[in-house]
C-alpha positions in Angstrom: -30.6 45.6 -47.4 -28.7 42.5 -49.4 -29.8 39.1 -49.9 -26.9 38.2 -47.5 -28.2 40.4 -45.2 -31.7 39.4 -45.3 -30.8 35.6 -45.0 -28.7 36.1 -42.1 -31.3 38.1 -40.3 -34.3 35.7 -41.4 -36.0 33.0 -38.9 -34.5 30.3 -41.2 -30.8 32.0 -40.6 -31.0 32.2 -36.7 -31.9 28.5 -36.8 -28.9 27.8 -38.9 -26.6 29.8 -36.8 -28.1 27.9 -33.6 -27.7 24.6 -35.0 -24.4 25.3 -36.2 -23.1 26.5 -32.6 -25.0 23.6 -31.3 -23.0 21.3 -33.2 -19.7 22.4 -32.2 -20.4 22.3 -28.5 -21.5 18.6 -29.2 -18.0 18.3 -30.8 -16.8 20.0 -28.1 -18.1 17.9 -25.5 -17.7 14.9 -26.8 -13.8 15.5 -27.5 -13.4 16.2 -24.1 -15.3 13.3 -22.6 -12.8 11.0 -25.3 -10.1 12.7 -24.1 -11.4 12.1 -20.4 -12.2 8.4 -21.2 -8.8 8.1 -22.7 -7.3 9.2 -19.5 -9.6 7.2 -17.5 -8.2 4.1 -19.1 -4.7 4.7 -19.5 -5.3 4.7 -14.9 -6.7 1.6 -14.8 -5.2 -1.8 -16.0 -7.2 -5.1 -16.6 -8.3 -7.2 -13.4 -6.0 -9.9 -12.9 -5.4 -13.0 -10.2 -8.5 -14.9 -8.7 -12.5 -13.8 -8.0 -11.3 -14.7 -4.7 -9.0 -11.8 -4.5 -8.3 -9.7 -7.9 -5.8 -7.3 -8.1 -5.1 -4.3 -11.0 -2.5 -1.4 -11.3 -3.8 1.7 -11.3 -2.6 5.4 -11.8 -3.1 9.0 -10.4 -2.0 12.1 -8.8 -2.7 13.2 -4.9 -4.5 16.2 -4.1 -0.4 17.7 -4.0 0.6 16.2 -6.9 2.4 13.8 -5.6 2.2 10.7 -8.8 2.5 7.5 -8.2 0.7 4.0 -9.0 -0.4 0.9 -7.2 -1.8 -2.3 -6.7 -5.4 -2.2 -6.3 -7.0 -5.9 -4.7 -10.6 -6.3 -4.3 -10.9 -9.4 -2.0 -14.3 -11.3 -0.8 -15.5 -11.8 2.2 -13.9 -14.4 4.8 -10.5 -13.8 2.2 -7.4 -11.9 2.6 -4.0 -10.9 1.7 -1.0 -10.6 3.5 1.7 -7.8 4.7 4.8 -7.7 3.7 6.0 -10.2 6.9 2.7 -12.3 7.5 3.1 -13.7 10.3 2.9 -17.5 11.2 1.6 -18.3 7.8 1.4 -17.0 4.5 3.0 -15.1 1.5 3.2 -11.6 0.8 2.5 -9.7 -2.1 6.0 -9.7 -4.4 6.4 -7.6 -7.7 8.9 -7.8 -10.3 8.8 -4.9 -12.6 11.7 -5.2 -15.0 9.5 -5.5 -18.0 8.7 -1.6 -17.2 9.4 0.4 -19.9 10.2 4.1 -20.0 9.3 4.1 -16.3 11.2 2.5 -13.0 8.6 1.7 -9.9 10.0 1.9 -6.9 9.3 0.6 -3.3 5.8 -0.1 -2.0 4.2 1.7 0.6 2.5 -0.8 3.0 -0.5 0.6 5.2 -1.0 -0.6 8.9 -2.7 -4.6 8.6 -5.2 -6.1 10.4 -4.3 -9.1 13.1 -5.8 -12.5 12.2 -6.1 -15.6 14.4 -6.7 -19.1 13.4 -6.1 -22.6 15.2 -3.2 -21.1 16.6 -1.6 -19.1 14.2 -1.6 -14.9 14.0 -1.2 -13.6 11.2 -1.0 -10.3 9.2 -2.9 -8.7 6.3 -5.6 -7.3 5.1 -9.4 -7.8 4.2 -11.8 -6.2 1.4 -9.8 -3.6 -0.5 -6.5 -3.0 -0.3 -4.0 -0.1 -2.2 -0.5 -0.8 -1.8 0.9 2.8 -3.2 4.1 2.2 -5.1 7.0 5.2 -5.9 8.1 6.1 -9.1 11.7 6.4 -9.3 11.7 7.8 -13.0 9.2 8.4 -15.7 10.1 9.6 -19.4 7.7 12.1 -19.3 7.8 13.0 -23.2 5.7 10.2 -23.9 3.8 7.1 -22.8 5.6 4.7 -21.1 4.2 1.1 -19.9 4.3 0.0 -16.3 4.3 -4.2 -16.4 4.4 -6.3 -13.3 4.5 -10.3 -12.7 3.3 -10.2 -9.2 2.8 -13.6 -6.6 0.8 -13.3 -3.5 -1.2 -16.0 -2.0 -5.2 -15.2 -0.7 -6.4 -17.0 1.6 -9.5 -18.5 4.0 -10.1 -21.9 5.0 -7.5 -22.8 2.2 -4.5 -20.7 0.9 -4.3 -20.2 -2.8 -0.7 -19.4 -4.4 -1.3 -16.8 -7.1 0.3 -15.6 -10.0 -0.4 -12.3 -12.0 0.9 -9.9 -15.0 -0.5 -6.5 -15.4 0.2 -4.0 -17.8 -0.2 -0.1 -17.8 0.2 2.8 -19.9 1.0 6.2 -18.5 0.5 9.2 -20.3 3.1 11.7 -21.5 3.0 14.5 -19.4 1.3 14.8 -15.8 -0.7 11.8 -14.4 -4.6 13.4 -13.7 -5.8 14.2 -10.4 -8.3 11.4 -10.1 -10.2 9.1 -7.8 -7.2 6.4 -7.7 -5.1 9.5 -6.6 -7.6 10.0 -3.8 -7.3 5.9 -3.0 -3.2 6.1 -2.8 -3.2 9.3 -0.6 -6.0 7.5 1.4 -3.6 4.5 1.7 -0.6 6.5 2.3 -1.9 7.8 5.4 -2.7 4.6 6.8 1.2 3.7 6.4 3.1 4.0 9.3 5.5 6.8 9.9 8.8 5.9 9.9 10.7 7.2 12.9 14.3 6.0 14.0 15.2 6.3 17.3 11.7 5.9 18.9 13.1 2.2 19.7 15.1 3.0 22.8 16.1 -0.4 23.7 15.6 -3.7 22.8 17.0 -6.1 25.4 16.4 -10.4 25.1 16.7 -12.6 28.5 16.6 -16.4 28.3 13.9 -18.4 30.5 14.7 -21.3 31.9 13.3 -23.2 28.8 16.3 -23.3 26.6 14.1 -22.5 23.6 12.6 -19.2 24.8 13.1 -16.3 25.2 11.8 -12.3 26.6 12.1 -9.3 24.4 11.7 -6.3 26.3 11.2 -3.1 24.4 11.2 0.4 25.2 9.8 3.1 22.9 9.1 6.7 23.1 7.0 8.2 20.5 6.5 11.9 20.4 2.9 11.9 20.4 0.4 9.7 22.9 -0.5 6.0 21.5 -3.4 4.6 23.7 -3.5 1.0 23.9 -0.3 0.4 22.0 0.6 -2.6 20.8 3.4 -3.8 18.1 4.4 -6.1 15.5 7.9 -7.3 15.6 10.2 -8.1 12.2 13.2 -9.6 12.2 15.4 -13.0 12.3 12.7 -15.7 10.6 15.0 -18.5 12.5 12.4 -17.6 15.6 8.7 -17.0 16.3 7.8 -13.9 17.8 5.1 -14.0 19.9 2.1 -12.3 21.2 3.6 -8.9 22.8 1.9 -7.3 26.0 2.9 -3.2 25.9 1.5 -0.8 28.4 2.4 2.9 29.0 5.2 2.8 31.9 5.5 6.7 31.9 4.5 9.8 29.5 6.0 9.2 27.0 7.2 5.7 27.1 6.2 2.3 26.1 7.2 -0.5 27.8 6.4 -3.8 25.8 7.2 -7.8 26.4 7.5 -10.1 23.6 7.9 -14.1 23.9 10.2 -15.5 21.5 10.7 -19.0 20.6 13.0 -20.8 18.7 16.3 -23.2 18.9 19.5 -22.3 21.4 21.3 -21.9 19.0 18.9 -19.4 16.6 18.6 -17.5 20.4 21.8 -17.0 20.8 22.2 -15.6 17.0 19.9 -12.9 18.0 21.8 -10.4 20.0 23.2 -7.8 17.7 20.6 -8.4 14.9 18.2 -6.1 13.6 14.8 -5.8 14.6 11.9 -4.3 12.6 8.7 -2.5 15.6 5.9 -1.3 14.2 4.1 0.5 17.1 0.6 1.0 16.6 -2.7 1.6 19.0 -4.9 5.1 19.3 -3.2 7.3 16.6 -1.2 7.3 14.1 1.2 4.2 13.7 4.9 4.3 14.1 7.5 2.5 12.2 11.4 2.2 14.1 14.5 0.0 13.9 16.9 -0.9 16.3 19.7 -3.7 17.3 18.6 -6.2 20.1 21.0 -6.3 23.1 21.9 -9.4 25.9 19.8 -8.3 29.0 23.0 -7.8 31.5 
């Protein structure tokens, strides 16, 4: 037998060839969890806004693949943030994103909000945490691009606070990962309501004898059962909307009264515009459009 031979084969030569393949699954292991941490913080961005209601971009792919980004808010208690139309106070959540480059966001995905009253006024938004999903339109996927957004919203409790916010992101060349923020935008994503056209049969306004009200009456029919339905109404901001009363008149169909307030003259502008109903209750909420009609 060789030297060589005898080495290798020698206590001393088994503990060199274990530490040596010890070593290289440390390497190993430690490459992948840089390569995991790289990823990890290529999803997130830097907190930005108020402690009152903080807000970051982050980055992931659903369970389906589906990629997409969004704006994360962590918001404390007795705080929130509104919808898109808040109600009778309030400012939404607006995002510029030219500054993007390599990468175009798209539209934001707004999940069902929560109804808030106070001295009077009802308003709509959310509490806690909030994910507004957000599409992307195109992404260079040959290498990393940077997401940037200046973003206003206002958070509010007792007080409202105007906010303003720039965040920054770099995606990855390639595929986004499959990660927990994925999990948060699917999550967020199903709480969005469905858009449906032609669920809003008929919207129909009748004057009161009070020259500045009116009635909506709405009829819906959603393919699937809504208990205790209710809806949120968008559309001309010249009048108030106000709190709707919706019961089941038949399977199938919704029947739902709305007061509306505002000037003669903004009333009679309504007929022929567009209205906005998002119809929501037990189940799965329902976005649909129509055009409200005189009631003959």
């Amino acid at each position: 037998m060789t030297h060589i031979q005898q080495t290798h084969d020698s206590p001393g030569g088994s503990r060199w060839l274990s530490g040596t393949v010890l070593l290289l699954v440390t390497a190993i292991v430690l490459l992948t969890l840089g390569r995991h941490e790289a990823l990890g913080a290529r999803s997130t961005s830097d907190w930005s806004g108020i402690p009152e209601a903080e807000v970051r971009l982050i980055a992931g792919a659903t369970a389906t693949g589906q990629e997409m980004i969004a704006l994360e808010f962590v918001i404390r208690p007795k705080w929130k943030v509104y919808w898109r139309s808040p109600g009778d106070a309030g400012y939404p959540p607006v995002a510029d994103w030219d500054d993007s480059e390599g990468v175009t966001p798209g539209a934001i995905s707004w999940p069902l909000p929560d109804t808030f009253e106070f001295w009077g006024l009802r308003t709509y938004g959310y509490a806690d945490r909030l994910v507004l999903p957000v599409a992307l339109d195109g992404r260079d996927r040959d290498r990393p691009t940077t997401v940037r957004v200046a973003l206003s919203y206002a958070a509010c409790a007792d007080i409202c606070v105007p906010v303003e916010a720039r965040l920054s992101l770099e995606l990855p060349a390639d595929d986004l990962p499959k990660n927990r923020h994925g999990i948060a935008i699917a999550s967020s994503l199903a709480a969005t309501p469905a858009r449906m056209p032609g669920v809003l049969q008929a919207a129909r306004l009748s004057r009161t004898g009070d020259e500045d009200r009116g009635i909506l009456l709405l009829d819906l029919a959603p393919p699937f059962e809504i208990g205790s339905p209710s809806v949120i109404i968008e559309g001309s901001r010249d009048v108030v909307f106000g709190r709707d009363a919706c019961h089941t008149a038949a399977p199938g169909r919704i029947r739902c009264t709305v007061p509306v307030d505002g000037s003669d003259h903004a009333l009679r502008a309504l007929p022929g515009s567009e209205l906005t109903v998002t119809l929501h209750g037990a189940g799965r909420a329902i976005e649909t459009t129509g055009a409200i009609q005189t009631d003959p």
